[in-house]
C-alpha positions in Angstrom: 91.8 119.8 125.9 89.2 120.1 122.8 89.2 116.0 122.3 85.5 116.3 122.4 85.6 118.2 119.2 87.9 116.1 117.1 86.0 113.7 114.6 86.9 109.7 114.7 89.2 108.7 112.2 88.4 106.1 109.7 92.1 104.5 109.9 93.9 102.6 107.0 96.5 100.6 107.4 99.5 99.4 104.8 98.1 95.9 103.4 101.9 95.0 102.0 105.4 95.5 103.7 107.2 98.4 101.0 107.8 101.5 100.8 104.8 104.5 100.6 105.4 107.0 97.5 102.8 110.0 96.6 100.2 109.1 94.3 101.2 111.8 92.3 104.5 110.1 91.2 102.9 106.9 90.1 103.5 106.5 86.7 100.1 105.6 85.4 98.3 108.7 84.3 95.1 107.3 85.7 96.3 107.1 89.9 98.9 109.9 89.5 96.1 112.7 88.4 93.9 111.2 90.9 91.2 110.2 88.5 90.5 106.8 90.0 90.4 108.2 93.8 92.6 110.2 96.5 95.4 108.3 98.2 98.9 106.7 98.1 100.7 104.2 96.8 103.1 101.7 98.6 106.2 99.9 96.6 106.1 96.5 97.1 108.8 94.4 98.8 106.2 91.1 100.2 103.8 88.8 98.2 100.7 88.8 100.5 98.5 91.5 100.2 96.0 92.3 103.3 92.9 94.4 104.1 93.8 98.1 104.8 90.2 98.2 106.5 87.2 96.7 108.0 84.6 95.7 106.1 83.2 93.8 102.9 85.1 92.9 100.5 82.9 93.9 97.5 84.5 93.4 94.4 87.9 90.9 93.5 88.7 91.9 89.4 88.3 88.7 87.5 91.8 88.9 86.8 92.9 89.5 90.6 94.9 92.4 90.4 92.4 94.5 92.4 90.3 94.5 94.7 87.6 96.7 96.4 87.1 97.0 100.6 83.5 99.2 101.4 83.9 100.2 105.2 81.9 100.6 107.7 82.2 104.6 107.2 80.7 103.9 103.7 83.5 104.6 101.5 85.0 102.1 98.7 88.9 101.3 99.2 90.8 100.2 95.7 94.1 98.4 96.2 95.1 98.0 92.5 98.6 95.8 92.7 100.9 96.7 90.2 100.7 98.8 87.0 99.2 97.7 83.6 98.6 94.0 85.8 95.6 93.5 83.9 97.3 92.1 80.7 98.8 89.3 83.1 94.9 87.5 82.6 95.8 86.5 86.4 99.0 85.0 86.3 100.8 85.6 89.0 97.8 85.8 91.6 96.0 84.0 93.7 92.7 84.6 95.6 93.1 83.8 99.6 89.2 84.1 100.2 86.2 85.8 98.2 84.7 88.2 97.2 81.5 89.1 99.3 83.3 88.3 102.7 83.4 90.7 106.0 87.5 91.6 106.5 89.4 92.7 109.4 92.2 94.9 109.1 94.8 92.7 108.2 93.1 89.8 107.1 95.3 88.0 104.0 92.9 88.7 100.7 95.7 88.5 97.7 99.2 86.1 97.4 101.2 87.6 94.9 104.3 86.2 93.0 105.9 89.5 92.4 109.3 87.9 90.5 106.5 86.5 88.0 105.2 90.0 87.8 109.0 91.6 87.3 109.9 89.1 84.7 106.8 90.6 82.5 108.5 93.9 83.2 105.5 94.9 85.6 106.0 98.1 87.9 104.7 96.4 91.5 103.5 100.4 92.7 100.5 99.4 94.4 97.8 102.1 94.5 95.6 102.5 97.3 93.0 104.9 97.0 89.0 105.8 98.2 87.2 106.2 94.7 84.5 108.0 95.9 85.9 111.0 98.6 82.4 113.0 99.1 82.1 111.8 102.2 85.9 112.6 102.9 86.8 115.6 105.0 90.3 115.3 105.0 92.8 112.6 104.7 96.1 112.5 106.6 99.0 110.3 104.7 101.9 108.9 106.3 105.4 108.3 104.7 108.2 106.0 104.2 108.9 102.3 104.9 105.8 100.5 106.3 104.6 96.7 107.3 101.7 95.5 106.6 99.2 96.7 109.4 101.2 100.2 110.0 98.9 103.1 109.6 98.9 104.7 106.3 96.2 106.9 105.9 93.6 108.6 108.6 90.5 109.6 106.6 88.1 111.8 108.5 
């Protein structure tokens, strides 16, 4: 009845297959207090890693275990694959395009080899979260098992 009053949602979508978890019970001090941004995490179980968004792909870490999506409502994206997967210097990852390219929702971005990453005793727990949320009015998170390109979060 009131439709005209509701605000568009900004929507992001799961960019792995696996299964969502809190960000509170991440075990990395950093993503569970919320100290690098608000949002969830998803549990691994598929080696390509996609764009949750639309829009530019800013920053790829020199060691490709993150990387940053700004979209088109302004805000910065962080999809930081796995926990403590900076000591890995890379292995285990492989770029699918670059850094400073325009992404759909769903395009591929990261390839993964996740047994590589388990055999270093790496927890896979991706974090997905908007670093900067002063532009965020609320954020509605979803829950449980998820494909790639289900809706994750709403972020108004």
């Amino acid at each position: 009845m009131f439709g005209f009053l509701k605000t568009k949602a900004t929507v992001i979508v799961a960019p792995v297959n696996g299964k969502v978890v809190a960000l509170e019970e991440v075990n990395d001090e950093v993503f569970s207090q919320k100290l690098a941004g608000e949002g969830i995490a998803i549990i691994p179980n598929d080696e390509l890693f996609r764009a949750p968004i639309r829009g530019k792909l800013t920053r790829i870490f020199p060691t490709n275990h993150a990387f940053v999506i700004r979209s088109g409502s302004g805000f910065d994206l962080l999809v930081h694959i796995g926990l403590d997967t900076v000591k890995l210097q890379g292995e285990g990852f492989e770029r699918v395009i670059e850094e400073g390219t325009m992404v759909e929702a769903g395009d591929a971005i990261m390839r993964v080899d996740l047994p590589c990453l388990q055999k270093y005793g790496i927890d896979c727990t991706t974090p997905i979260v908007i670093t900067d949320t002063k532009k965020i009015k609320t954020i509605e998170k979803r829950a449980g098992t998820v494909r790639s390109g289900d809706t994750i979060m709403e972020v108004f």
